[in-house]
C-alpha positions as CSV (number, residue, x, y, z in Angstrom):
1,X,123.8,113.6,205.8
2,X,125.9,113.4,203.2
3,X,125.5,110.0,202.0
4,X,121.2,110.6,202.4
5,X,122.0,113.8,199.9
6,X,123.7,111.6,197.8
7,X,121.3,108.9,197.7
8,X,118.8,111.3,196.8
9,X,120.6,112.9,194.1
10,X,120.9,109.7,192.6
11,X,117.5,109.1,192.7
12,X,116.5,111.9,190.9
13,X,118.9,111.2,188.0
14,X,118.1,107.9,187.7
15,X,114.0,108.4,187.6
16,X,115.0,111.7,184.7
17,X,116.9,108.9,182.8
18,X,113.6,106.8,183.0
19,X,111.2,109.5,181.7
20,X,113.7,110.6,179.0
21,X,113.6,107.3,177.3
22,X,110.1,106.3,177.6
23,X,109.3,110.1,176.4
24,X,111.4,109.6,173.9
25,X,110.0,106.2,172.6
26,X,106.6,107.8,172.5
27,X,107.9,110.5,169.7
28,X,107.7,113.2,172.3
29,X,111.1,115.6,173.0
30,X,111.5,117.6,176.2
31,X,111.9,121.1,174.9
32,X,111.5,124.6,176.3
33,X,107.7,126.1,175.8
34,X,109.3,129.3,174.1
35,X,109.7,126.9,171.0
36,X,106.9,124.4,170.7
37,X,104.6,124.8,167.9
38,X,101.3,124.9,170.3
39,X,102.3,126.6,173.7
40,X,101.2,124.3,176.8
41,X,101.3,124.2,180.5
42,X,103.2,121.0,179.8
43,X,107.4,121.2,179.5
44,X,106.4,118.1,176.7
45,X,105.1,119.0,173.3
46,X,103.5,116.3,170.8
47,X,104.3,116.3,167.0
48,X,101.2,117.8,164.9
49,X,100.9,114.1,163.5
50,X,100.3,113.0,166.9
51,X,97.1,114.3,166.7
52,X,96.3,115.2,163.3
53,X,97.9,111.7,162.1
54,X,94.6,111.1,159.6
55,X,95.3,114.2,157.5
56,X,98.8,112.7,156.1
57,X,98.1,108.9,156.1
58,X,97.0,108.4,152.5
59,X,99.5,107.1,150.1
60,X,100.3,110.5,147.9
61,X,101.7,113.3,150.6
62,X,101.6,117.2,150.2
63,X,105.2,117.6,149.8
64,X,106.1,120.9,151.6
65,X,108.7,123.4,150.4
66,X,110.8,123.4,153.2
67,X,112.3,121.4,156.1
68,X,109.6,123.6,158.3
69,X,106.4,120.4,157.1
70,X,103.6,121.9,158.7
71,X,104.4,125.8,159.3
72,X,105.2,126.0,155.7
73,X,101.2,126.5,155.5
74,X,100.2,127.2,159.3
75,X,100.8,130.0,161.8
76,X,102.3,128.2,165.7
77,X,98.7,129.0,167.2
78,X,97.9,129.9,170.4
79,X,98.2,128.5,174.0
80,X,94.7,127.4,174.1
81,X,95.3,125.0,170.9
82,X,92.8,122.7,170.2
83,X,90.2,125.0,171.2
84,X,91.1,127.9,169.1
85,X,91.7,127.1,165.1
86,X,95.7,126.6,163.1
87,X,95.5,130.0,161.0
88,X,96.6,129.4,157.7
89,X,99.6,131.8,157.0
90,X,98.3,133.5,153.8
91,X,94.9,133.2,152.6
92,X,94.2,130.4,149.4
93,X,95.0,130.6,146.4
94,X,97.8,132.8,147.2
95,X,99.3,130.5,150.0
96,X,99.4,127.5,147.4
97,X,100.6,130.3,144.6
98,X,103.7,130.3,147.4
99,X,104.9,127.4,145.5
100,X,102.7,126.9,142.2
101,X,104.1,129.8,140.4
102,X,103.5,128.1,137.1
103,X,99.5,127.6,138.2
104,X,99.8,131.2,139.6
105,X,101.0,132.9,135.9
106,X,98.0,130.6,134.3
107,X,95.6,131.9,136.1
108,X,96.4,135.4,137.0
109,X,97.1,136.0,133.4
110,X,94.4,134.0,131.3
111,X,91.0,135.6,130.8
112,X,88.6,132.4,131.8
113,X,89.6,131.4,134.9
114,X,87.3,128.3,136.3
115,X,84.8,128.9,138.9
116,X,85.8,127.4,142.0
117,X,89.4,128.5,141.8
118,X,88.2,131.6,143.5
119,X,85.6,130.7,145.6
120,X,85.5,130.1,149.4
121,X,87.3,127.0,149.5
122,X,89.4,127.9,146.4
123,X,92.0,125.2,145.6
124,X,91.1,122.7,148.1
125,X,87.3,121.9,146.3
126,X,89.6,119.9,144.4
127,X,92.8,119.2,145.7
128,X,93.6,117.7,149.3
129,X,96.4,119.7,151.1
130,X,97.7,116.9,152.9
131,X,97.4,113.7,151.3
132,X,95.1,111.5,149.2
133,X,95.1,108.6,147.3
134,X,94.4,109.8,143.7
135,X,97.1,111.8,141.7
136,X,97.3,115.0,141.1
137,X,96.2,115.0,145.3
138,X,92.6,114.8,144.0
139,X,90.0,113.8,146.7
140,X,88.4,111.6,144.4
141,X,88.7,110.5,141.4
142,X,88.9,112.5,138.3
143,X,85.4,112.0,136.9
144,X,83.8,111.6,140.0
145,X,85.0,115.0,140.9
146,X,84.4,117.2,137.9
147,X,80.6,115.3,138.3
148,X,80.0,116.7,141.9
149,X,79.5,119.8,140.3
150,X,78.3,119.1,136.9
151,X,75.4,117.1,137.8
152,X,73.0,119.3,137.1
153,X,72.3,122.1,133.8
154,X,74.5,125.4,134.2
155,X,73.1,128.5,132.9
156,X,76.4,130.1,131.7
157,X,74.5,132.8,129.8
158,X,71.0,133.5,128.6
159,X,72.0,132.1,125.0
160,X,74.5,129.2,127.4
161,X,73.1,126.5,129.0
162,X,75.9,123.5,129.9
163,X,74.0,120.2,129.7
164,X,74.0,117.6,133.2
165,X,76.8,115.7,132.6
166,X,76.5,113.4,135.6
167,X,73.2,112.3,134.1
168,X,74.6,112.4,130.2
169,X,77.4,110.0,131.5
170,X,75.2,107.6,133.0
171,X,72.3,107.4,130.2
172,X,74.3,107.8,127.0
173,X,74.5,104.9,124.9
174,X,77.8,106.1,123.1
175,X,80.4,108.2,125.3
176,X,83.4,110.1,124.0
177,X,86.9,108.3,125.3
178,X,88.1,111.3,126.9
179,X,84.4,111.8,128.7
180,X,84.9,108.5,130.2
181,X,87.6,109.6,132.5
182,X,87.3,113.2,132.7
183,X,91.1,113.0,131.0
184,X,93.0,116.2,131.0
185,X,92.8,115.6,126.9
186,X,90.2,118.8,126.5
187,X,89.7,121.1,129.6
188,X,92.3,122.7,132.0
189,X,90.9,122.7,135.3
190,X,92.5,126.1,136.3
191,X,92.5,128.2,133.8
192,X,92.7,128.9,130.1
193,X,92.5,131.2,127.2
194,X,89.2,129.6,126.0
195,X,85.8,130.4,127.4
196,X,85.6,126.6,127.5
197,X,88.8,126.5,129.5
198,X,89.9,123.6,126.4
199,X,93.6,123.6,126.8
200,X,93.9,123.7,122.5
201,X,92.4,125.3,119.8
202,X,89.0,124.3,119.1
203,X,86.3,127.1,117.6
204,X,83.8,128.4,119.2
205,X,81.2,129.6,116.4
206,X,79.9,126.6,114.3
207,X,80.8,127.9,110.6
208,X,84.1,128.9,109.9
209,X,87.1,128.8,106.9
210,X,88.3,125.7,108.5
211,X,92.2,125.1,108.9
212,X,94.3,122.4,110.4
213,X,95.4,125.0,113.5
214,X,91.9,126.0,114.3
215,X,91.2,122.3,115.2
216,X,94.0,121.4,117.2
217,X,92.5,120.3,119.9
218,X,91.2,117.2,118.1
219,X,94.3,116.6,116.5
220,X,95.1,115.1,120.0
221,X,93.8,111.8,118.9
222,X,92.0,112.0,115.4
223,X,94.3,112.5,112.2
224,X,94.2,115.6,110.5
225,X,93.8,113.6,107.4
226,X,89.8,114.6,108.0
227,X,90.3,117.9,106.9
228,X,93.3,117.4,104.8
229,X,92.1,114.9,102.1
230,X,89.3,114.9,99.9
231,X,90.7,110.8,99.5
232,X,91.2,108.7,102.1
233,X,90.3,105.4,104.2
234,X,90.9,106.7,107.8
235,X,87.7,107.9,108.5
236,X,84.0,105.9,108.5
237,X,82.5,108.5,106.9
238,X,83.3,108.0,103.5
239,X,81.6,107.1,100.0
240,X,84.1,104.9,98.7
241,X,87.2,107.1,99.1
242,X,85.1,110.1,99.4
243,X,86.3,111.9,102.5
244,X,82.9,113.1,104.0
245,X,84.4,115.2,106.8
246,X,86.4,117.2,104.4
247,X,83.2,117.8,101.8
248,X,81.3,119.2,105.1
249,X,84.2,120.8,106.8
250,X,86.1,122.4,103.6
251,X,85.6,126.0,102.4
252,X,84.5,129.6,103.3
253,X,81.7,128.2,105.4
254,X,83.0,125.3,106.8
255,X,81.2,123.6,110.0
256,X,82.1,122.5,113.5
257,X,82.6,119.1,114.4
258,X,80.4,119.6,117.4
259,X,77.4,120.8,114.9
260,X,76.9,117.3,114.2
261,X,78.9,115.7,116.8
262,X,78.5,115.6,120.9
263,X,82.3,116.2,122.6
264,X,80.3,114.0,125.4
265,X,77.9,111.5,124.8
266,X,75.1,111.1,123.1
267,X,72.5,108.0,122.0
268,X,73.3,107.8,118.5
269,X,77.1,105.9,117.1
270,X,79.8,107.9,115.8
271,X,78.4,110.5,118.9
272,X,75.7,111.7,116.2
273,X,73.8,114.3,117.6
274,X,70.1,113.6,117.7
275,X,69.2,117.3,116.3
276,X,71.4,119.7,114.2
277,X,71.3,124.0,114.9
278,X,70.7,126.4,113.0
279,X,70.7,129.6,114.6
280,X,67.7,129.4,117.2
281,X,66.1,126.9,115.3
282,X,67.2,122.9,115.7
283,X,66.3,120.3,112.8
284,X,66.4,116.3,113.5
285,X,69.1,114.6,112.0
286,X,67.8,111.9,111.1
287,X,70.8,109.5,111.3
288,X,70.3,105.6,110.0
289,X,73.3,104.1,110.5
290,X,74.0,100.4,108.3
291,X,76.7,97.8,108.1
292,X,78.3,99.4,105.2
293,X,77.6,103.5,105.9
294,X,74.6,104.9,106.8
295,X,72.2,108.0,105.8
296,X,70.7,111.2,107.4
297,X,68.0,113.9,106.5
298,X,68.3,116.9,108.2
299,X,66.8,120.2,107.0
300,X,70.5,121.7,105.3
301,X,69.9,119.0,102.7
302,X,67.5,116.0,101.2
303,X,68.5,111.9,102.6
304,X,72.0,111.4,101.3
305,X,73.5,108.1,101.9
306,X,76.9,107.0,101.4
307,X,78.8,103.2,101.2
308,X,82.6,102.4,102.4
C-alpha cells in the first residue's frame, strides 16, 4: 500500500513538472484567477499579446507610463472576455492627457482648437495607441493623413471656404516645400492661438503696417531681408537691386504675402496666384513670367515689368 501511494505520488509530481515547463515555454504562467487580467474558467491565463499580438507589432510602440503596459489604458474586463469589450479607463482625450500634459495645457488653454481633437474618436483619428510605423505614432503618413480629411472644400464660415487640398496637391503645377510633406513648418495639428492653427505669427487681414514680428512665420525659411531692404539680391523679384517685396509690403498699408502668393500650390511659378482680392471683388493677375523678371497687370496698377 504504501509503495502503490508512493508510486502515485510520484506520478503526479512528475506529470505537474511536465506541464509547468511546456506552460511555461508557451508564455503562459499558472497563477490564481483572483489576479489574471481576463477572469476564466481556466487556472492558465494568456498575456494580452497573445491574442491581440497585431496591435503592437509595428516598428514604433506606445510606450506606456508604467510597468502596468496594457492596464495603464484598460480596465481587467470581465469573465466573459472576448465577448464583452476592454473598457478604456478614462474616456479620450483625457486618458491620453494622463500623460501629455504639455498637449493637455495647449489645448485646454488656446482658443482654436482643431476639429477632430474633440470628436468621437478624438486623438486616435490621428494617432495609433499601440504602434505604427510612421513617427509621431501616425497611421499614415503625414500628408496622406492631413489629405483624408482635406480632400474636399470646407465651409469654415459664410465669408470661409478652405480650398481641396487633396486635389490642389495633385494638379498644381508649383507646390510650396512645406505643402509637399504636410511638415509641421506652418500648422499645429492640436491646437493653437491662430484661427489657422499656424504655430507662428502670420496676419490674418491682407493690409497691414507690416513688421518683421507680424511675419514670423515665414521667417522659418525666407530671409527677412524681404521686408527689411529696399536693396538687395536675395530675392527674384527685383529691378536691379530694387527690392520688390519691400515696395509692395512697406508702409501704412502694406499687403499680405498670401494676396499674391498661394501658402499651397498654385499653376503659376513663384506660387503666383492666378487672381488678386480686393474685398469681394477678385481681378486677374496677369503674371508673364521671362528669363530675366517678368510682368503682371492686375487691376491695383497698369503692366509693370521689372529686370534682375
Amino acid at each position: 500500500m504504501k509503495h502503490s501511494l508512493y508510486y502515485i505520488l510520484s506520478v503526479a509530481l512528475l506529470l505537474a513538472m511536465m506541464v509547468v515547463n511546456v506552460n511555461t515555454a508557451y508564455g503562459f504562467e499558472f497563477i490564481s484567477n483572483d489576479s489574471i487580467p481576463h477572469k476564466t474558467d481556466s487556472i492558465s491565463t494568456k498575456k494580452c499579446t497573445d491574442c491581440h499580438g497585431a496591435l503592437v507589432e509595428k516598428q514604433i510602440k506606445h510606450v506606456t507610463k508604467t510597468d502596468k503596459g496594457c492596464a495603464d489604458c484598460h480596465t481587467p474586463g470581465s469573465s466573459d472576455h472576448p465577448k464583452t469589450a476592454i473598457n478604456l479607463i478614462k474616456a479620450m482625450p483625457e486618458l491620453c492627457f494622463s500623460c501629455h500634459e504639455e498637449r493637455k495645457k495647449l489645448i485646454t488653454t488656446a482658443p482654436f482648437v482643431h476639429k477632430v481633437v474633440n470628436d468621437k474618436k478624438s486623438c486616435t483619428n490621428c494617432h495609433s495607441s499601440h504602434s505604427t510605423d510612421e513617427k509621431g505614432l501616425l497611421i499614415a503618413k503625414r500628408k496622406d493623413l492631413c489629405l483624408s480629411c482635406h480632400n474636399k472644400a470646407i465651409v469654415v464660415s459664410p465669408k470661409k471656404t478652405l480650398p481641396d487640398l487633396d486635389k490642389l496637391s495633385k494638379t498644381a503645377k508649383t507646390i510650396h516645400p512645406p505643402f509637399k510633406n504636410c511638415s509641421k513648418t506652418c500648422h499645429n495639428a492640436h491646437a493653437s492661438q491662430d484661427p489657422r492653427l499656424l504655430d507662428l505669427a502670420f496676419p490674418v487681414n491682407n493690409y497691414l503696417p507690416v513688421s518683421v514680428d507680424s511675419f514670423a512665420l515665414c521667417w522659418e525659411c525666407h530671409e527677412m531681408d524681404l521686408v527689411q531692404k529696399e536693396k538687395t539680391t536675395t530675392t527674384s523679384f527685383r529691378n536691379g537691386d530694387k527690392n520688390l517685396h519691400f515696395v509692395h509690403i512697406h508702409g501704412e498699408k502694406g499687403r499680405s504675402c498670401v494676396v499674391c502668393h498661394s501658402p499651397h500650390a498654385t499653376n503659376n511659378q513663384f506660387l503666383i496666384r492666378d487672381k488678386v482680392g480686393f474685398g469681394s471683388w477678385e481681378f486677374r493677375m496677369n503674371f508673364q513670367p521671362t528669363e530675366t523678371g517678368g510682368s503682371c497687370a492686375p487691376a491695383c496698377h497698369q503692366e509693370r515689368k521689372y529686370t534682375r
